[in-house]
C-alpha positions as CSV (number, residue, x, y, z in Angstrom):
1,X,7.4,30.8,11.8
2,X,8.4,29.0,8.2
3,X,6.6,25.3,7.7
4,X,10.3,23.7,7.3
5,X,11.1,25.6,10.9
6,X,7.9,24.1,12.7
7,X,8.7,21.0,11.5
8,X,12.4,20.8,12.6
9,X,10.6,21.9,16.0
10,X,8.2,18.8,16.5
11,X,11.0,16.3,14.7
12,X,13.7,17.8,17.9
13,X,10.7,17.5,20.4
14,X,10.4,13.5,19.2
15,X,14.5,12.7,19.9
16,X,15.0,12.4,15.3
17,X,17.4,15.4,15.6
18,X,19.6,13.2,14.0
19,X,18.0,13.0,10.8
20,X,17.8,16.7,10.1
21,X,21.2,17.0,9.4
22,X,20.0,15.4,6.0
23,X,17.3,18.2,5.2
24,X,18.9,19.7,2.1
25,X,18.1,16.6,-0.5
26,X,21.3,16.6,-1.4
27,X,24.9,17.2,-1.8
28,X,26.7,19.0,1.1
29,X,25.5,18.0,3.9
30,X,28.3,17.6,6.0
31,X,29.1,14.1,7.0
32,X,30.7,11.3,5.4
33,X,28.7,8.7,5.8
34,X,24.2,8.5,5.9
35,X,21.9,6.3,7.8
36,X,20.9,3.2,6.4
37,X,17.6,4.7,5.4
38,X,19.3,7.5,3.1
39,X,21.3,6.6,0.3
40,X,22.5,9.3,-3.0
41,X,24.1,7.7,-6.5
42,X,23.4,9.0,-10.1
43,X,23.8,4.9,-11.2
44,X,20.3,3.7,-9.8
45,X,18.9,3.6,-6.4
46,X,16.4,1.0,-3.9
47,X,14.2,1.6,-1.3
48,X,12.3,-0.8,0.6
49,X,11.3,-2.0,4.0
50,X,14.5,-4.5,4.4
51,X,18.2,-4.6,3.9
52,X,18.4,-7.7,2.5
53,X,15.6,-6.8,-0.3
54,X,17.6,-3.9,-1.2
55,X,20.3,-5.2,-1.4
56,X,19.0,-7.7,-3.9
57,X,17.6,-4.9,-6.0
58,X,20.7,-2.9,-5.9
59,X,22.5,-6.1,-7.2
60,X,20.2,-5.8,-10.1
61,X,20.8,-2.5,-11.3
62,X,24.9,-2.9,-10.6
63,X,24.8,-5.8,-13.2
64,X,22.8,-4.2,-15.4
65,X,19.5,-4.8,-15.0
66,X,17.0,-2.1,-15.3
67,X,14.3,-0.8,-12.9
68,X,11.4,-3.5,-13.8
69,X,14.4,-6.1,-12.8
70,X,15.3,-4.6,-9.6
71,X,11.8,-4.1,-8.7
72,X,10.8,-7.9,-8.9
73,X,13.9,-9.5,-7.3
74,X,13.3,-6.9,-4.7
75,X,9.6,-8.0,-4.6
76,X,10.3,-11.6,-4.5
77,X,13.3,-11.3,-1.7
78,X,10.0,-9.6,0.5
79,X,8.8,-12.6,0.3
80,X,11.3,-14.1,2.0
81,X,11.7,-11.4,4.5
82,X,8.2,-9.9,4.8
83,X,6.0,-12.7,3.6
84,X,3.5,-11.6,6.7
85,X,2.9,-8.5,4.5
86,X,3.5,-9.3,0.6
87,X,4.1,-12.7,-1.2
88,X,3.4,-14.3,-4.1
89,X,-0.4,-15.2,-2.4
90,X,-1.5,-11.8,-2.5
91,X,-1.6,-8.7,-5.3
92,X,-0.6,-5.3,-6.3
93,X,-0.5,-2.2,-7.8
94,X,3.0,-1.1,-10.0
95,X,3.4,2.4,-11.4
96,X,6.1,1.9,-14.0
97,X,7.8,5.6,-15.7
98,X,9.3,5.1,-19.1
99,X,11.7,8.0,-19.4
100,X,12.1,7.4,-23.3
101,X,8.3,8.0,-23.9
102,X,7.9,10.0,-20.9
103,X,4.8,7.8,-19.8
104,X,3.7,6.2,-17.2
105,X,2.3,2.7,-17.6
106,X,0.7,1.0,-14.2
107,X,0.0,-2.9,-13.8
108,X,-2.7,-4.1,-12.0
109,X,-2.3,-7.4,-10.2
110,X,-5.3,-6.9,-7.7
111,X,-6.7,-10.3,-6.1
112,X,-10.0,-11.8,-7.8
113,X,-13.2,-12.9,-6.3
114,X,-14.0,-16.7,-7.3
115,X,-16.6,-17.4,-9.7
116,X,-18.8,-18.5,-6.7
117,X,-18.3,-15.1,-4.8
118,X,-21.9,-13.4,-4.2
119,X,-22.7,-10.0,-1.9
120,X,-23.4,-12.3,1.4
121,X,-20.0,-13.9,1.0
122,X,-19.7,-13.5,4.7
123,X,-23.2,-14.2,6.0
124,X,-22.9,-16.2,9.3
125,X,-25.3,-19.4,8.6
126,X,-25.8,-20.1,11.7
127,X,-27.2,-16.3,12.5
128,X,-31.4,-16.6,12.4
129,X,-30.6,-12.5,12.1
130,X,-28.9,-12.7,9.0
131,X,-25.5,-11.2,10.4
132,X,-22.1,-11.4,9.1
133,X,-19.1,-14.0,10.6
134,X,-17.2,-11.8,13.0
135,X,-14.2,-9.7,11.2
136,X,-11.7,-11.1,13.8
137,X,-11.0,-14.4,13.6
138,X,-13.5,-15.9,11.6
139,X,-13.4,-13.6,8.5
140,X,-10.0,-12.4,8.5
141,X,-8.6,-16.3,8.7
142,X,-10.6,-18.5,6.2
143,X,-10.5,-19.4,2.8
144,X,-13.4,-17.3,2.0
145,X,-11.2,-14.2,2.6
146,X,-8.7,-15.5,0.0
147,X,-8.9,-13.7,-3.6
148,X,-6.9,-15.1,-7.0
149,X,-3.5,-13.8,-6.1
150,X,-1.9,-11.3,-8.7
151,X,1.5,-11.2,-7.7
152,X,3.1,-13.7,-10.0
153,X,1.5,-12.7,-12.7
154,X,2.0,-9.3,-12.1
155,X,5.5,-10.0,-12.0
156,X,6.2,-11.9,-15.2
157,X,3.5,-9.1,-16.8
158,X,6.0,-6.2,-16.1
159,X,8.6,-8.1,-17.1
160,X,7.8,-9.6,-20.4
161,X,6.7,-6.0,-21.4
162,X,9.2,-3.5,-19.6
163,X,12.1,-6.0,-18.2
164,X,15.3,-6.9,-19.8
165,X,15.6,-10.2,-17.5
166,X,13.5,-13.2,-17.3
167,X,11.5,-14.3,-14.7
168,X,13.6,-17.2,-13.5
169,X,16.9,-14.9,-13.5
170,X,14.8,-12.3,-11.4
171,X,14.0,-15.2,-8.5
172,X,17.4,-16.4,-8.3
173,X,18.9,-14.1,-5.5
174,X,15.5,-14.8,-3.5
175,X,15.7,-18.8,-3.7
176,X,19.2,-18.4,-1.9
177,X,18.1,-16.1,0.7
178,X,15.3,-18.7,1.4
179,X,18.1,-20.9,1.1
180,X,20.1,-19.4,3.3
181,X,18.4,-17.9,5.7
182,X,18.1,-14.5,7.5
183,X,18.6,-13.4,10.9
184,X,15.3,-12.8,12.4
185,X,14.8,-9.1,13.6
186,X,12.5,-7.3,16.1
187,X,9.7,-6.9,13.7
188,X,9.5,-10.7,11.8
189,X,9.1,-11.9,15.4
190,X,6.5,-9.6,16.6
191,X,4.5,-10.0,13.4
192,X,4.8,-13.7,14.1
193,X,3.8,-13.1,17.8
194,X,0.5,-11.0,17.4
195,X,-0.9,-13.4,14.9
196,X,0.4,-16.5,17.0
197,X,-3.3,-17.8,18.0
198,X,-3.9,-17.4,14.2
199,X,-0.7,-19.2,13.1
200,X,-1.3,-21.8,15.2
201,X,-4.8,-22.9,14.0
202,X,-2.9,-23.9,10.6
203,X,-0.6,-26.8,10.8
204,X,1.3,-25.8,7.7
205,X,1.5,-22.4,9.0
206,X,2.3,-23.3,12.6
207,X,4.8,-25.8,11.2
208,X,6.9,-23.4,9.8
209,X,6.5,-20.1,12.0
210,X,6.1,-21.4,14.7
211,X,8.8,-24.6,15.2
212,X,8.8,-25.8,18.4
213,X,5.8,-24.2,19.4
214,X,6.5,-20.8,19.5
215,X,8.0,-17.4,18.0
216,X,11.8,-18.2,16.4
217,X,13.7,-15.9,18.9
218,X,15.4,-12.2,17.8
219,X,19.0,-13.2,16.3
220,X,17.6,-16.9,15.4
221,X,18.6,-18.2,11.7
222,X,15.3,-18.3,9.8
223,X,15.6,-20.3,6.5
224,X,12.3,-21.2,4.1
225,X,13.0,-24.4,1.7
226,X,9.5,-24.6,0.5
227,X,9.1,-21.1,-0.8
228,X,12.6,-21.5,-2.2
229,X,11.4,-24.8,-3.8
230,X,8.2,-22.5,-5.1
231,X,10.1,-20.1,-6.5
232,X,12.5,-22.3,-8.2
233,X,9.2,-24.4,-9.6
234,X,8.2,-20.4,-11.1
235,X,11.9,-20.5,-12.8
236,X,11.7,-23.7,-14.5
237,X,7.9,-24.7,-15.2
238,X,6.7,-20.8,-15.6
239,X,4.4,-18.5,-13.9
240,X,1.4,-20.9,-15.6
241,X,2.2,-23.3,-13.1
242,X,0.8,-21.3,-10.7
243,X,-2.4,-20.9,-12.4
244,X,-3.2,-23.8,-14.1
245,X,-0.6,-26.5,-12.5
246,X,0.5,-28.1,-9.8
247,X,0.5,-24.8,-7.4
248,X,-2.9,-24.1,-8.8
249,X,-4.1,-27.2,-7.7
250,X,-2.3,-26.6,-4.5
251,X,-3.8,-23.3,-3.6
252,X,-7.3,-24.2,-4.6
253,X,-7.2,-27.2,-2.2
254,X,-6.0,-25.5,1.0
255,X,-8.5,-22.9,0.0
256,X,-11.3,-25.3,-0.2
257,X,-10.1,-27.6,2.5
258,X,-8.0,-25.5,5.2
259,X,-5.3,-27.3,6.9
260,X,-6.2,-26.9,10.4
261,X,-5.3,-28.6,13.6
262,X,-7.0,-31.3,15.4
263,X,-8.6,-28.7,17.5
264,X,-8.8,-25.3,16.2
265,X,-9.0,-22.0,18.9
266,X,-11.8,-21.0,16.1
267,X,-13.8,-22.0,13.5
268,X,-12.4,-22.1,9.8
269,X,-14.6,-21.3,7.1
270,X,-13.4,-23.3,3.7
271,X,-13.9,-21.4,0.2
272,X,-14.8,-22.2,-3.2
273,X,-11.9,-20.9,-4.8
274,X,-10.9,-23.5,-7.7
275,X,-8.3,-24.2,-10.4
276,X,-10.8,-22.5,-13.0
277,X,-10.4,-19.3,-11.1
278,X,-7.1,-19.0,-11.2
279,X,-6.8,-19.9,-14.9
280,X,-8.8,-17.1,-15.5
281,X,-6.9,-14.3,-13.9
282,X,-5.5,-11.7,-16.0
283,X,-3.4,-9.0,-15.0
284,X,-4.6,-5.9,-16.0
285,X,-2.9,-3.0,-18.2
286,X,-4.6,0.3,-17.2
287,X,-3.9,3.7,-17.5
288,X,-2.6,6.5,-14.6
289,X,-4.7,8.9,-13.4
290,X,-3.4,12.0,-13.8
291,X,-3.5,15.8,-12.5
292,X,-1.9,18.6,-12.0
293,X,-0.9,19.7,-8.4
294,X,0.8,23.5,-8.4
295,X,2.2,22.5,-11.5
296,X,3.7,19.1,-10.5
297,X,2.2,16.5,-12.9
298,X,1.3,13.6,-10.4
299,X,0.5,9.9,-11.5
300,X,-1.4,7.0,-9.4
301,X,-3.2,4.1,-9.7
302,X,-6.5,3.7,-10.9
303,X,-9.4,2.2,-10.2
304,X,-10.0,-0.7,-8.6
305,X,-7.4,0.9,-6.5
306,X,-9.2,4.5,-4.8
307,X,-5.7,5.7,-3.9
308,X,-4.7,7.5,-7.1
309,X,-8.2,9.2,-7.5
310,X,-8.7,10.0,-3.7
311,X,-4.6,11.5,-3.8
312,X,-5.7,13.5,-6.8
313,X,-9.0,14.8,-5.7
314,X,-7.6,15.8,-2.3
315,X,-4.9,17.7,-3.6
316,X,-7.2,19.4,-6.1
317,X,-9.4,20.8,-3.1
318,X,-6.2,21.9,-1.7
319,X,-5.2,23.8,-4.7
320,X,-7.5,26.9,-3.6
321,X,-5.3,27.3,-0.3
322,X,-2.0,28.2,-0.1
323,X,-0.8,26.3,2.6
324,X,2.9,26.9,2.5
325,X,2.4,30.5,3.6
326,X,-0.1,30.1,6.3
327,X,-0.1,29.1,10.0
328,X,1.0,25.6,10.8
329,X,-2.2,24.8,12.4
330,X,-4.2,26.1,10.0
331,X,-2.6,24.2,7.1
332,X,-3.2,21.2,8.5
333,X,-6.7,22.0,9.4
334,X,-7.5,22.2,5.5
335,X,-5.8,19.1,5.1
336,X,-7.9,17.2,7.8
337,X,-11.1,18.5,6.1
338,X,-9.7,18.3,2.5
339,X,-9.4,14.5,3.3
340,X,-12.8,13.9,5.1
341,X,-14.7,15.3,2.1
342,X,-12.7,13.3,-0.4
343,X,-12.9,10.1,1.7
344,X,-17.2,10.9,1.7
345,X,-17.2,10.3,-2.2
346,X,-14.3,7.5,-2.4
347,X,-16.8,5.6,-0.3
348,X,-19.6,6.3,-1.9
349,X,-18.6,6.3,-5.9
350,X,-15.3,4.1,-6.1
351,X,-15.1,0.0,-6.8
352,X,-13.9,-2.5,-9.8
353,X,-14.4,-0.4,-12.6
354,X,-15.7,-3.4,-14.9
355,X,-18.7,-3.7,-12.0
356,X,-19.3,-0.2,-11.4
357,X,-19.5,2.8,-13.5
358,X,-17.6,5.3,-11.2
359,X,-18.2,9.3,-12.1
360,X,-14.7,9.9,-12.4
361,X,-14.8,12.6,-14.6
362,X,-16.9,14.3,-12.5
363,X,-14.7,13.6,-9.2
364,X,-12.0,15.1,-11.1
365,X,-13.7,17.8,-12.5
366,X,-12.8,21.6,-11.7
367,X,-16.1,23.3,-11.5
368,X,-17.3,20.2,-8.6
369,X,-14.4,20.2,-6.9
370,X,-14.6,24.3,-6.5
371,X,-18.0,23.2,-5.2
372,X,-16.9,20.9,-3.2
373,X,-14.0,23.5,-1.6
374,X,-16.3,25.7,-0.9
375,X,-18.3,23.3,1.9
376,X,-15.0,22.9,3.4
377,X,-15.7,24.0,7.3
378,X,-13.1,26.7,7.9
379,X,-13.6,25.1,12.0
380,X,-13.5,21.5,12.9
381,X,-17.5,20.3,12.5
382,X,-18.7,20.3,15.6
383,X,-19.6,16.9,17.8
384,X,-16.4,16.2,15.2
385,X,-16.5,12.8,17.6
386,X,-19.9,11.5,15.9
387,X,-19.4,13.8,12.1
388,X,-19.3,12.3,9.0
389,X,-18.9,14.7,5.7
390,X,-21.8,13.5,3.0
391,X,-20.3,12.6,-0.3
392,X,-21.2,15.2,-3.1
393,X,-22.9,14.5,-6.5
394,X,-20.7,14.7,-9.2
395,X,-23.2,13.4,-11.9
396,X,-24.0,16.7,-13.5
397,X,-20.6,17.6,-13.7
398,X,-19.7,14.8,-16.4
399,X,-21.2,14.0,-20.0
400,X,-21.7,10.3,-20.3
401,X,-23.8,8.9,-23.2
402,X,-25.0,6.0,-21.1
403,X,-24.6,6.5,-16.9
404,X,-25.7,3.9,-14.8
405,X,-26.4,6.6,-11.6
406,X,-29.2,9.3,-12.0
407,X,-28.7,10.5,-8.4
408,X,-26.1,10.1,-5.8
409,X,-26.4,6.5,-4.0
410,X,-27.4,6.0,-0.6
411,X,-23.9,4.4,0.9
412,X,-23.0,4.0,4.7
413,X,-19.7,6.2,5.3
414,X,-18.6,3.7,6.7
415,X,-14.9,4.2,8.9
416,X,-12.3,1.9,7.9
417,X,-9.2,1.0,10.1
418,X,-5.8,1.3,9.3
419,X,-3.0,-1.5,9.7
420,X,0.6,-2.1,8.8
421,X,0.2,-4.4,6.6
422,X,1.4,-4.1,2.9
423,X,4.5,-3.2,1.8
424,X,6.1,-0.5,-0.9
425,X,9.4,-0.3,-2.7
426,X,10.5,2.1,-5.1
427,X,13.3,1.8,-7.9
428,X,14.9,3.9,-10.0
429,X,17.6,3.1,-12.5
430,X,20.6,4.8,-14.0
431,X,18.5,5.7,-17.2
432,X,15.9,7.1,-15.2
433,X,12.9,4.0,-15.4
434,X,11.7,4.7,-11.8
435,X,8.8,2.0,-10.7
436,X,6.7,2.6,-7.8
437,X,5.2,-0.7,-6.5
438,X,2.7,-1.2,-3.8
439,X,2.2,-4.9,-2.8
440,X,0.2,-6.8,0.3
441,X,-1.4,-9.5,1.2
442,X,-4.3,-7.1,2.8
443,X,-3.7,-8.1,7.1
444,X,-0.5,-8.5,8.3
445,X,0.0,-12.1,8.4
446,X,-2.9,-12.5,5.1
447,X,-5.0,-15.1,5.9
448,X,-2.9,-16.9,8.3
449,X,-3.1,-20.2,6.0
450,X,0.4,-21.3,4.5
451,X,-0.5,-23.5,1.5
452,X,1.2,-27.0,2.7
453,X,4.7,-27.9,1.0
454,X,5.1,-24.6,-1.0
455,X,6.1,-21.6,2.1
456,X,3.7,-18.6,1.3
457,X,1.0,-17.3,3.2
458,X,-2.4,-16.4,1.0
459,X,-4.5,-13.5,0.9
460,X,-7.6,-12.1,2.9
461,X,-8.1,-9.7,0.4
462,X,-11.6,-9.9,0.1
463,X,-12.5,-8.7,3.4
464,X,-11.7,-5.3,1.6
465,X,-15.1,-5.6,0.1
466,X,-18.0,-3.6,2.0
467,X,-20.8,-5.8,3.1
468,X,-23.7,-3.2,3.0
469,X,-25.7,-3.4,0.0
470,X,-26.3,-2.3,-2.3
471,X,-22.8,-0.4,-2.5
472,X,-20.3,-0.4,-5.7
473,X,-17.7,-2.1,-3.8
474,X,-20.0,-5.2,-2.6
475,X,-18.8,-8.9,-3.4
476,X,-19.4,-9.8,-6.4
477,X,-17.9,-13.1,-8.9
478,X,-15.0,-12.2,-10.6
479,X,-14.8,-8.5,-8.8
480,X,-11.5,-7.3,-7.6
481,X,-11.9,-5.3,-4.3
482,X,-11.4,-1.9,-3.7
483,X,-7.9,-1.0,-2.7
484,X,-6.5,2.3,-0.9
485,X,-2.8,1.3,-2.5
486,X,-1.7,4.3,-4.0
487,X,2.0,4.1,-5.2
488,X,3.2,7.4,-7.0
489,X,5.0,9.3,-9.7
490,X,5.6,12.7,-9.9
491,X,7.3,15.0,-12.6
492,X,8.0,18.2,-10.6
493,X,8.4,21.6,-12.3
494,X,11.8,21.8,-12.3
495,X,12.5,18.6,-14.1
496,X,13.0,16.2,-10.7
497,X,11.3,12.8,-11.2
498,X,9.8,11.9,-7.6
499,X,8.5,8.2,-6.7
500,X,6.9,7.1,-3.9
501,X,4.3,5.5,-1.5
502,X,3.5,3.2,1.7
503,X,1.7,0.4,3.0
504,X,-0.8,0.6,5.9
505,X,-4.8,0.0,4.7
506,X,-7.0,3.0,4.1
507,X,-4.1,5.5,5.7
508,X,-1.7,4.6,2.5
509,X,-3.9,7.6,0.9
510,X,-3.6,9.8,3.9
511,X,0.4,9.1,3.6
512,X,1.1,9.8,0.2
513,X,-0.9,13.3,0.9
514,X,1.2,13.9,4.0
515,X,4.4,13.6,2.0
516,X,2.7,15.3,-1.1
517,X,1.7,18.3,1.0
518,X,5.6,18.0,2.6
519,X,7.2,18.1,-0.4
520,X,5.2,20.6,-2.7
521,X,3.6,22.9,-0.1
522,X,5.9,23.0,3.1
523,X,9.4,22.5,1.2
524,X,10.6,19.5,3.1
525,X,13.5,17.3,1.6
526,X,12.3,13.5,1.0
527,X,13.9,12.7,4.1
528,X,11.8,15.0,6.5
529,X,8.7,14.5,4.3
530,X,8.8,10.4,5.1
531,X,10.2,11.1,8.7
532,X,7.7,13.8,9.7
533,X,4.7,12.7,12.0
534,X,1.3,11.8,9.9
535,X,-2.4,12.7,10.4
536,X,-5.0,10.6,9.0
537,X,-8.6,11.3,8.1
538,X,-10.5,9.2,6.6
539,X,-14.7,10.2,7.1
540,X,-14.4,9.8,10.8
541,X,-14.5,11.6,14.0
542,X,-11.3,11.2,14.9
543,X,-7.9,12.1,13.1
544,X,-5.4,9.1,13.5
545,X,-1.5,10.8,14.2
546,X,1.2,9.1,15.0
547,X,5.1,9.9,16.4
548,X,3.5,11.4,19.8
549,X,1.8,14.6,17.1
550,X,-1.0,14.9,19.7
551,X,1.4,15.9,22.5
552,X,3.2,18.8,20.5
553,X,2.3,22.6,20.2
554,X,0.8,21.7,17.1
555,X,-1.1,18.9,18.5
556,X,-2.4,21.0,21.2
557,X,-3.3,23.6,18.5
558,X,-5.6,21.5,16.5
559,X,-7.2,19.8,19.3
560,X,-8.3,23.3,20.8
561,X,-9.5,23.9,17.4
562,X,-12.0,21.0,17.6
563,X,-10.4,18.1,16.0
564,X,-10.5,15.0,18.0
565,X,-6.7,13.3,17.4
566,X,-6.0,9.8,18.2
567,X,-2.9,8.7,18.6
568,X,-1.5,5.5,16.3
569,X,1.8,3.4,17.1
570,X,2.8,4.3,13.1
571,X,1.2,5.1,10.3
572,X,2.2,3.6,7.2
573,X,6.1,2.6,6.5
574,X,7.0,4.4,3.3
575,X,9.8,4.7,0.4
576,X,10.4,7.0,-2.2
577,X,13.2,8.5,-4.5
578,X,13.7,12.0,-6.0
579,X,16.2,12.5,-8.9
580,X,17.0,15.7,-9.7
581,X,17.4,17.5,-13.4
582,X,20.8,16.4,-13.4
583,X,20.2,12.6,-12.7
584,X,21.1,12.8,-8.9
585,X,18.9,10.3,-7.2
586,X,18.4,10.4,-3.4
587,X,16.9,7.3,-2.3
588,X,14.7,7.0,1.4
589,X,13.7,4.9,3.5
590,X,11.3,5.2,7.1
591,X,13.7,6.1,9.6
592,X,11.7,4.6,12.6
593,X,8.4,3.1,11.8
594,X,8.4,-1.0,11.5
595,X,12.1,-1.0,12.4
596,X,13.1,1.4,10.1
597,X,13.8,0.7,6.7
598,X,16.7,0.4,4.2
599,X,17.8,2.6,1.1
600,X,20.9,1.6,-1.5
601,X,22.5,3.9,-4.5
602,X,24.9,3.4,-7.0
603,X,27.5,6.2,-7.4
């Protein structure tokens, strides 16, 4: 049985018959009108998590603006919209592809440790043992969690350089949806709902998602004046307001001095985040990492991000199966493991690379990786419940004049949870600029504190840092955590131009290798490639799938193998676009997963 067949099998199994109508990418297909999530156009196309986003950035690219300018105003609209999982108090990762210079250029706006930051950042004082504040609440909702946010910068960064509109012009159509309003759907009010008891311990946060005491009500008109009023302050005073003005001053204050209520469900730990750390925080200009999957030339994001190095370094074990011609099951066995031994030595190697000097060339290179293939278990390890792969030692596979490791570190494999936090959109214009830009504010919902007056949510971001020392992605001043964001370009063969990627913690790596594998190995169009059900491993004993995967034939297949599946509500929410030699772009959005999401195309 062909991949694209079994496929078409578990999709019908799950009730999405209805999108395989849409499995050729493009013209043809029979029906006069798409879903909402599927959109075709040669003039420019959006992708994102919410309608009213994309239709912002479509707006952009009708009147001219090019992919950079669509990309922001659809950024800043999530804000409005999504602001429990991106927002000008968090950071990101954009992958920006120049079609006159054929490059790709990728901004890093990654939170920032304060000055103050050192490895027991979360030490519990009152523990005589010496043990960390408890992830949930305490951790997770405190101003110790909170990094420098990137995002503004980020934005006025990639415009300034690649943009043809200005900052304040970008903002406009996102002030008057704050303005406005919105109808609240299914998934703003259950984001609000399962981080109620958090919201709640924050008057400025309570005050304005929860009025009245409780969740605004599915159809209710939600409307933001303060983030409006923010982003109008951006427009006129400048993107330095927010790092060395009056929001500067803002920020560092609730950070220091949380605004919680009279009597809090939990304790609130204050940080020492001030206005000097935010004047110092520079967006970073780095380049891709690049490599060659059966001959696609694929481009992600760097380090301090693990996503592009961990996509790369999977698909490179891959490269010595040919997985398109073998049995489903097997396939995806070889994916499972290909992931659990690149997850080994993304744990063990990868953090801020002005802290830590990562072996990347030897990750990357071909003789350690044909090592590394070879220890791939052709069976699921057994006691797979309580297996962990060991990372490898890529040190004598590099030549560096000066290395800082003489043997492979001693690091906990530690497993890491996914979420649905985050969010991704992807842009592509009528020229062919494409930008694939991954932003969060790390939990959905961030730190839970709304800075008072000014209708954004900050950051937990650095509760992405590992507590276990020594390890290269320890807290450290001034040290950017590591991310698992992993937003993507790829050139294909055949002269398509493909962008992509997803939100969702540690499985945002595991997604964008899902839809790789889709697309490259299994010949899926974009659509089934995003739709399709998801595995996850990530150095752990069990596999995280989602879309019911465990109950199918193929499921059962694997799990009589050996692997141990565990079933997730979703697994990441992603976008992409693919435009073809000819400048046909098809533009999609999840069909399902966190209500489903929107795509837009000019003809």
């Amino acid at each position: 049985m062909s991949q694209r067949r079994w496929i078409r099998r578990l999709l019908i199994g799950l009730g999405l018959v209805c999108l395989l109508a849409f499995g050729a990418w493009f013209p043809g297909m029979g029906r006069s009108q798409t879903p909402s999530h599927i959109a075709m156009g040669t003039g420019g196309a959006v992708a994102s998590v919410d309608e009213r986003a994309t239709q912002i950035g479509l707006e952009v690219l009708r009147t001219g603006g090019n992919a950079v300018d669509a990309a922001v105003a659809t950024a800043a609209a999530l804000g409005v919209t999504d602001p429990f999982s991106a927002g000008i108090g968090g950071g990101g990762f954009m992958l920006i592809y120049r079609p006159e210079s054929d490059t790709v250029i990728t901004l890093d706006g990654r939170e920032e440790a304060p000055a103050t930051v050192k490895p027991d950042l979360f030490r519990d004082p009152d523990s005589d043992a010496g043990e960390n504040l408890p992830f949930f609440p305490n951790r997770i909702s405190s101003g110790l969690a909170v990094g420098v946010p990137g995002t503004p910068l980020n934005w006025a960064t990639a415009l300034e350089r690649y943009g043809t509109r200005s900052l304040a012009d970008s903002l406009e159509p996102a002030i008057a949806l704050a303005e406005s309003g919105f109808t609240v759907d299914e998934t703003f009010a259950s984001q609000i709902e399962r981080n109620q008891e958090r919201f709640a311990a924050f008057t400025s946060t309570r005050d304005l998602y929860l009025p009245e005491g409780d969740v605004p009500p599915v159809g209710s008109q939600f409307r933001n004046p303060d983030i409006a009023a923010t982003y109008r302050r951006l427009a006129t005073e400048g993107v330095n307001d927010f790092y060395r003005g009056e929001i500067a001053q803002a920020i560092a204050q609730t950070v220091q001095a949380p605004p919680v209520v009279e009597v809090p469900p939990f304790t609130v730990w204050p940080g020492d985040m001030t206005t000097g750390d935010l004047d110092r925080y520079e967006v970073r200009v780095r380049l891709p990492v690049k490599s060659i999957y059966r001959g696609y030339q694929i481009y992600g994001m760097g380090l301090p991000s693990s996503g592009g190095i961990t996509v790369a370094q999977t698909l490179k074990l891959l490269e010595g199966f040919d997985l398109g011609e073998m049995e489903p099951a097997a396939a995806l066995h070889w994916l499972i493991e290909a992931e659990r031994l690149a997850f080994s030595d993304r744990n063990a190697y990868l953090g801020d690379p002005e802290y830590v000097d990562a072996p990347l060339a030897g990750l990357l290179n071909d003789d350690y990786l044909a090592e590394r293939r070879s220890q791939l278990p052709s069976t699921a390890p057994v006691d797979v419940a309580n297996f962990r792969a060991i990372a490898g030692n890529p040190l004598p596979y590099q030549r560096d004049p000066s290395p800082s490791l003489t043997q492979p570190p001693e690091v906990s494999q530690t497993y890491e949870p996914g979420g649905i936090s985050t969010t991704h959109l992807t842009v592509v214009d009528g020229d062919g600029m494409a930008v694939s830009y991954t932003l969060t504010l790390e939990s959905t919902g961030g730190s839970g504190i709304v800075v008072p007056g000014y209708g954004f949510i900050l950051n937990n971001e650095l509760t992405d840092f590992n507590l276990d020392v020594p390890h290269p992605n320890v807290p450290e001043a001034g040290k950017r955590p590591r991310s698992s964001m992993a937003p993507t370009i790829a050139l294909a063969p055949d002269g398509s131009l493909l962008a992509f990627g997803s939100p969702g913690g540690s499985t945002i790596i595991t997604t964008v290798l899902n839809i790789a594998v889709n697309l490259i190995d299994f010949d899926f169009g974009l659509d089934e490639a995003i739709a399709a059900p998801r595995l996850s491993q990530r150095n752990s004993g069990i596999t995280l799938v989602d879309q019911g995967f465990e109950l199918t034939e193929l499921g059962s297949s694997l799990l009589s193998q050996g692997h141990q599946l565990t079933t997730a509500k979703e697994i990441g929410a992603a976008t992409g676009i693919i435009v073809n030699s000819e400048g046909m772009a098809m533009a999609v959005a999840e069909p399902v997963r966190r209500g489903g999401g929107s795509a837009l195309a000019l003809p």
